[in-house]
N, C-alpha and C positions, 0 to 999 in steps of 0.2 A: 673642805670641812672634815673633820675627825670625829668620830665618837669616844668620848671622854666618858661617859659614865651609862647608866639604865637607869629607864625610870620604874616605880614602884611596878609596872605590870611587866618589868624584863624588857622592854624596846630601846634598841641602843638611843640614844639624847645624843643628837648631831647639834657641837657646838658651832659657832656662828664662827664666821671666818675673819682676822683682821680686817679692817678696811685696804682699799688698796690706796698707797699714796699717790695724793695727784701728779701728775709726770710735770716736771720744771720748765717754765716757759721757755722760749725759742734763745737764743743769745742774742741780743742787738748789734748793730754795728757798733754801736758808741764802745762795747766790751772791751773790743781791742785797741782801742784810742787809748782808753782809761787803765785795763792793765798790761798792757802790751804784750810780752812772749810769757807772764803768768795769767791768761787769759783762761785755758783750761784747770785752772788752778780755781777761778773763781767759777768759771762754770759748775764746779765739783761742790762748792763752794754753796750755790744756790741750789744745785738739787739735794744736800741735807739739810737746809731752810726747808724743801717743800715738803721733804718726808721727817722725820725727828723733829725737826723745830715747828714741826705743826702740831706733831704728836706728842710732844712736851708742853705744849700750849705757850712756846712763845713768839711764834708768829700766828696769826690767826687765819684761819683756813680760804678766808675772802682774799687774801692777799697772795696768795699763787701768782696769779698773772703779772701781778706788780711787782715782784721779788727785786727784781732787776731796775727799773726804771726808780720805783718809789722807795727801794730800800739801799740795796748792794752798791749801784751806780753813783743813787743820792749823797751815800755813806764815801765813797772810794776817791770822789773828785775832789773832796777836800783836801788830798794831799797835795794840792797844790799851794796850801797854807804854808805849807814845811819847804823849807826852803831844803836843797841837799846839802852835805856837806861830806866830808872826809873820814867821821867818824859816824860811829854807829850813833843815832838820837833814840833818846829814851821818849816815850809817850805813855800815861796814861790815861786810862777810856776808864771814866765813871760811870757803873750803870749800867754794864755791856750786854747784859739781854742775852739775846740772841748773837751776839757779835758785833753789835753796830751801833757806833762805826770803827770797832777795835778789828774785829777781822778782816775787814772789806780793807780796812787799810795797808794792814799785815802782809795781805796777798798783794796788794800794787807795790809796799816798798818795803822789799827784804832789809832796805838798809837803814830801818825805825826798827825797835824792838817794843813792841806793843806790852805795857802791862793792863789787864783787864781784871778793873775794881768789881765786883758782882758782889752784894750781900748774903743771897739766899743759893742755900747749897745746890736745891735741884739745878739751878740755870749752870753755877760754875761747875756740876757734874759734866751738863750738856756741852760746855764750852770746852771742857778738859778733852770732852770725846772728840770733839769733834777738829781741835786741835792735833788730837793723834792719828787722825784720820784721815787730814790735809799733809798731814807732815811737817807741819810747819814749828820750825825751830827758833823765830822771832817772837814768841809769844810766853808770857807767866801767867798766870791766873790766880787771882785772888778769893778768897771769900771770907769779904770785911766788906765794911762798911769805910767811905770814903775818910771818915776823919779817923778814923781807928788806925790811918796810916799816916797822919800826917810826921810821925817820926823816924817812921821806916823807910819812907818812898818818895822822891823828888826826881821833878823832872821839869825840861824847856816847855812840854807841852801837856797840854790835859784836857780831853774831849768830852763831851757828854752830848747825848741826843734822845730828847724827850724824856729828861729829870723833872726839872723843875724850872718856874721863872728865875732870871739870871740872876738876882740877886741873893735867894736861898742857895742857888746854885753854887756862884760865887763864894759862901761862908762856908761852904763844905771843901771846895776845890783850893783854893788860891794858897792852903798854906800846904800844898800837895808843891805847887811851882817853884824851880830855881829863879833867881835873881832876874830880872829882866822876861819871864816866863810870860805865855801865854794862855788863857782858857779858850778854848774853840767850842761855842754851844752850837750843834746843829738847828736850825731854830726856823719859823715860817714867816708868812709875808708880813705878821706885828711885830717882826725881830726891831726895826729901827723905832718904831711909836712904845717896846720895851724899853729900850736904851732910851729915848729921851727923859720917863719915865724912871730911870733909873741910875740916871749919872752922878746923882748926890750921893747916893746909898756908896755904890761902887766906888767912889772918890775915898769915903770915908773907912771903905775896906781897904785902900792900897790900891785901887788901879789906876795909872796913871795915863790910859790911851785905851779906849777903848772904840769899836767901831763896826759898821755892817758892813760883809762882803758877801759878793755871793761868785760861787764857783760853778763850772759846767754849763754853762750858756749857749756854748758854741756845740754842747753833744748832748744834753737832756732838753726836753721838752719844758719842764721847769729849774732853774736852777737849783744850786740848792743855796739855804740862807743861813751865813755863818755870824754870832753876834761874838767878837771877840775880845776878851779885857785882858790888858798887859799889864804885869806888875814893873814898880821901879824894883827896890830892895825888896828880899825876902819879908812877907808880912810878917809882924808879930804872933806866934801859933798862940801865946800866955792870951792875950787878946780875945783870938778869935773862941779859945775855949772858955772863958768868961762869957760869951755870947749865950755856950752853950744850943746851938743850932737843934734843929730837930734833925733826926738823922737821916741821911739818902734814904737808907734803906726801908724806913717808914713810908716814904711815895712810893717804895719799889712792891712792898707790901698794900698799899692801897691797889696800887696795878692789877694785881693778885685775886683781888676779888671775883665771885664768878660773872663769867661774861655774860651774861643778862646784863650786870649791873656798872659795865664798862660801855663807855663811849667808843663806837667804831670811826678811826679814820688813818691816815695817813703813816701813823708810827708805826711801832714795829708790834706786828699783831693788834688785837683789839686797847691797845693803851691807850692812854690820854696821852694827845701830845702837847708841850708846851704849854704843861701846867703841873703846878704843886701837887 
């Protein structure tokens, strides 16, 4: 503690001291399955989650112990989605938050160059840092709003975790994909009773295959649940902006609100997950 100032009878006023940040839970074994010899890369990875991505409020301060199991691991085993190939694949992650699952992926496959969509400046400040900090050279960062890029920015693959139901989701992402493209929604145990729920809508956007998978079975305790819709052709973008969608960033804004008046669970920090 320091003293900063005196109060009105001359006695120095000992300010209060930071908090101290929580110390980063232990590494799992599963770590090293998942990101093999960039393993220490996410460890580094999860301990500016415990301390800045707490103190920025985008992970919630309940969520320390889980870092790993409920977020980083949840987030990273989806690369198994992506098939490899010979050249570098492009990805974009709507809604990147805190990183996830644009970082966690970043760190398992050097050979994806991650673009992370983020609306609101504070979070892509935190992402830009913390980018610089990992060193990680696979990665852009944006700060727009998802359809504010549908002219700029295309790619095979487009992620999002804890946006919105797949179908608002879907009106924002799909004209984000190249030809034959896929949306990869991280999604929980109503992923398949959404999609049944939802394959008229999705039809009528341009997806022509859409389907529940889930990754990480064999190394997390729960897996994780991906809802994913493939386009044939490029969708009509004239189309979808006649829709007029409401914007990502409007849920990402509702998130925002103070945590009193935010629902605690599974996502990332006090968010709602898997919902509008």
């Amino acid at each position: 503690m320091t003293h900063d100032a005196l109060d009105p009878a001359g006695t120095p006023v000992v300010a209060p001291s930071a908090p101290t940040p929580a110390a980063p839970p232990p590494t799992p074994t599963a770590a090293a399955a998942v990101f093999g010899d960039h393993v220490e890369l996410a460890e580094h990875f999860v301990a500016i989650l415990s301390d800045t991505g707490i103190s920025h409020g985008l992970i919630g301060p309940r969520e320390t112990p889980r870092l790993w199991d409920r977020h980083v691991l949840n987030c990273a085993v989806v690369q198994e989605a992506i098939p490899r190939t010979e050249r570098t694949q492009q990805v974009i992650d709507v809604g990147s938050g805190a990183g996830l699952p644009g970082l966690a992926l970043a760190i398992a496959r050097p050979d994806l160059h991650l673009h992370l969509v983020e609306p609101l400046a504070r979070r892509t400040g935190w992402l830009t840092g913390t980018v610089a900090q990992l060193g990680l050279t696979n990665v852009t960062v944006h700060t727009a709003r998802a359809e504010t890029m549908w002219d700029q920015l295309h790619a095979p693959w487009v992620t999002a975790r804890a946006v919105s139901r797949i179908v608002q989701l879907a009106e924002w992402t799909l004209p984000l994909l190249e030809a034959g493209g896929s949306l990869l929604a991280l999604k929980g145990s109503r992923a398949a009773t959404e999609l049944d729920e939802s394959r008229t809508a999705l039809t009528r956007l341009g997806v022509v295959d859409a389907g529940v998978d889930a990754y990480g079975a064999d190394l997390l305790d729960e897996p994780t649940i991906v809802l994913r819709c493939t386009i044939g052709d490029v969708v009509d973008r004239r189309r979808f902006r006649a829709r007029q969608p409401t914007s990502a960033g409007s849920a990402r804004r509702r998130a925002d609100r103070p945590r009193a008046s935010r629902r605690s669970g599974p996502g990332v920090g006090d968010r709602p997950r898997h919902q509008p």
